[in-house]
N, C-alpha and C positions, 0 to 999 in steps of 0.2 A: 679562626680562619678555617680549623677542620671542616666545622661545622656548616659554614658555608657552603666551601667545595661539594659536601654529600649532600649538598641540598640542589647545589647545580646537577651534581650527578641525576638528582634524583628524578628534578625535572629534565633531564634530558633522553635520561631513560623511557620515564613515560612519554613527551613528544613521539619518542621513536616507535614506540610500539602504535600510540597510536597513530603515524603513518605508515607503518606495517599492517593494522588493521583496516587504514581504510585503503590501502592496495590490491590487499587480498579478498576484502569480502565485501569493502564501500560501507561498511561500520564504523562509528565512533561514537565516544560518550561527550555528551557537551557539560559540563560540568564547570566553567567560568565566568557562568554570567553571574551580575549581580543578585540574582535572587535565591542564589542558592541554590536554583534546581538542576537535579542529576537528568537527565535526560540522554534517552538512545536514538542513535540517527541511524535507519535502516534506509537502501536505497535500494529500487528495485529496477534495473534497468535491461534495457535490451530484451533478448527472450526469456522466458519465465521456464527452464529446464527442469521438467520431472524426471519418468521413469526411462527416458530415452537422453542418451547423451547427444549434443545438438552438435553442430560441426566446429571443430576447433577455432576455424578464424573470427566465429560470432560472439558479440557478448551477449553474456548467457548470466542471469539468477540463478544458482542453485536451490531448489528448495530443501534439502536434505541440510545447506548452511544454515537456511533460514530460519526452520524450524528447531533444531536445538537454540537459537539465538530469542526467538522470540518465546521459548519457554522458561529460559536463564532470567529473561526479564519479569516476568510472572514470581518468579522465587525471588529474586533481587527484590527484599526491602526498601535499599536506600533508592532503587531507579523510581523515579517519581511520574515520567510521562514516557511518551515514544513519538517522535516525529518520523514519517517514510515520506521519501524522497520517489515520484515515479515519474520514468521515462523509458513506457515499456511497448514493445509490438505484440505481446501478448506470448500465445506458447501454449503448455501443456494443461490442459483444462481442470485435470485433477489435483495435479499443483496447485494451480493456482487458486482452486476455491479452497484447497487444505490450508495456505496461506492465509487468506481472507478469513476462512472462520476462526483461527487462531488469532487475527487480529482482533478482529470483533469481540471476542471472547476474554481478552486482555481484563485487567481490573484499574491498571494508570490510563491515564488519560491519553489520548492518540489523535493525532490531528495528521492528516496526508496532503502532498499539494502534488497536482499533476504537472508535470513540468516538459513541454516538447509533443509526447504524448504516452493516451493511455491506452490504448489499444485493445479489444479483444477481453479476454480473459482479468485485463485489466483494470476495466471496470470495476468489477466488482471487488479488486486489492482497493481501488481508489474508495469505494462509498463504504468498506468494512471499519475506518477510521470513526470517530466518534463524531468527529466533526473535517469536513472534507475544502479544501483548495484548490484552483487553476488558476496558472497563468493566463492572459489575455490569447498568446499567441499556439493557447495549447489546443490540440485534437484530442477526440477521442469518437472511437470507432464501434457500432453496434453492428453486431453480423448475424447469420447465425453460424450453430457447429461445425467443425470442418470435422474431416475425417483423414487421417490417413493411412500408407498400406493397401490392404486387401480391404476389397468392399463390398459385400455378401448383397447382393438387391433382392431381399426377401422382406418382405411385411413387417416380419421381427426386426428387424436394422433402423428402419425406418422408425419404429418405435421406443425401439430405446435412444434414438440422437434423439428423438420430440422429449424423452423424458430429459435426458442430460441437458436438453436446453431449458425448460421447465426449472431445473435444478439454480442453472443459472439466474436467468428472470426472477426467479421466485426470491434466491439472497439478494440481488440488488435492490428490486421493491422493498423488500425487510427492511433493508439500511439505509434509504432515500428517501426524497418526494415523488421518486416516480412508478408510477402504476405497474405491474404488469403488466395488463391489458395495452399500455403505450410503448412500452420497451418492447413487445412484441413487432408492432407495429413500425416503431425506426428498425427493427430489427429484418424485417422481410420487405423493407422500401426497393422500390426497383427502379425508381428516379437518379437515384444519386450519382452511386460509384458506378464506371462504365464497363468492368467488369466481375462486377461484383453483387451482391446483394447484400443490401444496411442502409446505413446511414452515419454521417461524420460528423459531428457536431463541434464547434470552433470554443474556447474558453465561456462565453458571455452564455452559449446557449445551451450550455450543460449544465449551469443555473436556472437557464428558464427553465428547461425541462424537469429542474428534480434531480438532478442524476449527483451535481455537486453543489453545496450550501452556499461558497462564495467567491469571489476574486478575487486574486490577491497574490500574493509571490512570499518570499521566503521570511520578511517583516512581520508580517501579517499574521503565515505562519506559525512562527515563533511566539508572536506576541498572544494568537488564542489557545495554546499551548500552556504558555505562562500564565495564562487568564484561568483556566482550568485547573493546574494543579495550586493555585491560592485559593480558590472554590472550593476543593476537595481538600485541602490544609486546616482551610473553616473549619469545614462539615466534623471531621474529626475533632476539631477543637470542641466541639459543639456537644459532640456524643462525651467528651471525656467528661467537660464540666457534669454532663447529665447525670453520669453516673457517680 
């Protein structure tokens, strides 16, 4: 009977933490499905908060959370993949491509699904994933740089925002189907938004475009996730026999 009760204890401890974790940071470990796989679920929502604290009533990503979170998972042996959750308005630029290349640069398998939307800066959290997801009813938003604060209108300004957007352009092309030369181009539309310049693209047409692999929602998700680390279960199995 002891033995029991510390076993309820024990799940009940861990339940709790883990909704202490996804409270505080919208983290958890999915670790119950049948296949054995350990998997970490990051969510990136609301604004994407760097080196400026954003206003208390907003929901806000830390990326100073984020970043010790997706390094624990890099050293974590047993974490086997990473699913991210995004439903973002975008945010601080440096953030968020500090984010994104830390995804990309992961060694488990990463699949992201946009959900609501991806906004901005977001983007490129969304196609940094190995293999990338949207909802039918999701946006996502090409702009170019914003600036804010003080705004120097000298030649130099003007050329270091064309490089940070370069910067931009440049990792999404990396991680995509879509060009460059075509991201620029949603990127400086003047059709669209009324007061704005971009381009908004709806679930279905961030596929045509390139920008994400497929449709699909949290099933889907899950399931090329789990497709991937029994790929990478092989492969290993493959090198051991070999040697």
């Amino acid at each position: 009977m002891s033995e029991k009760n510390d076993e309820k204890q024990k799940e009940l401890d861990r339940r709790e933490q883990e909704n202490k974790e996804i409270k505080e940071t919208g983290e958890v470990t999915l670790d119950q499905n049948r296949r054995n796989h350990k998997i970490e679920l990051l969510t990136i929502i609301g604004e994407v908060e760097g080196h400026d604290a954003a206003p208390s009533q907003s929901k806000t990503t830390k990326y100073e959370h984020v970043l010790p979170k997706l390094a624990m998972i890099e050293d974590d042996e047993e974490i086997e993949g990473l699913l991210i959750l995004l439903n973002t308005v975008g945010g601080d630029v440096e953030a968020g491509l500090a984010i994104a290349e830390m995804i990309a640069s992961l060694s488990v398998p990463t699949v992201s699904l946009v959900l609501g939307g991806g906004h901005s800066i977001g983007v490129p959290m969304a196609v940094s994933a190995d293999y990338s997801f949207v909802v039918p009813s999701a946006t996502m938003v090409i702009h170019p740089v914003r600036s804010s604060g003080m705004f120097i209108g000298v030649a130099q300004t003007y050329r270091n925002m064309e490089k940070i957007q370069d910067r931009i352009t440049s990792f999404i092309a990396s991680h995509s189907r879509a060009s460059q030369r075509r991201l620029e181009e949603l990127m400086l539309d003047t059709s669209q938004l009324v007061k704005d310049v971009g381009t908004l693209l709806e679930g279905e047409e961030t596929v045509r475009e390139g920008l994400i692999d497929e449709v699909g929602g949290i099933r889907e998700a899950l399931g090329k996730l789990h497709q991937m680390i029994e790929e990478k279960r092989g492969l290993k199995g493959n090198v051991i026999k070999l040697v």
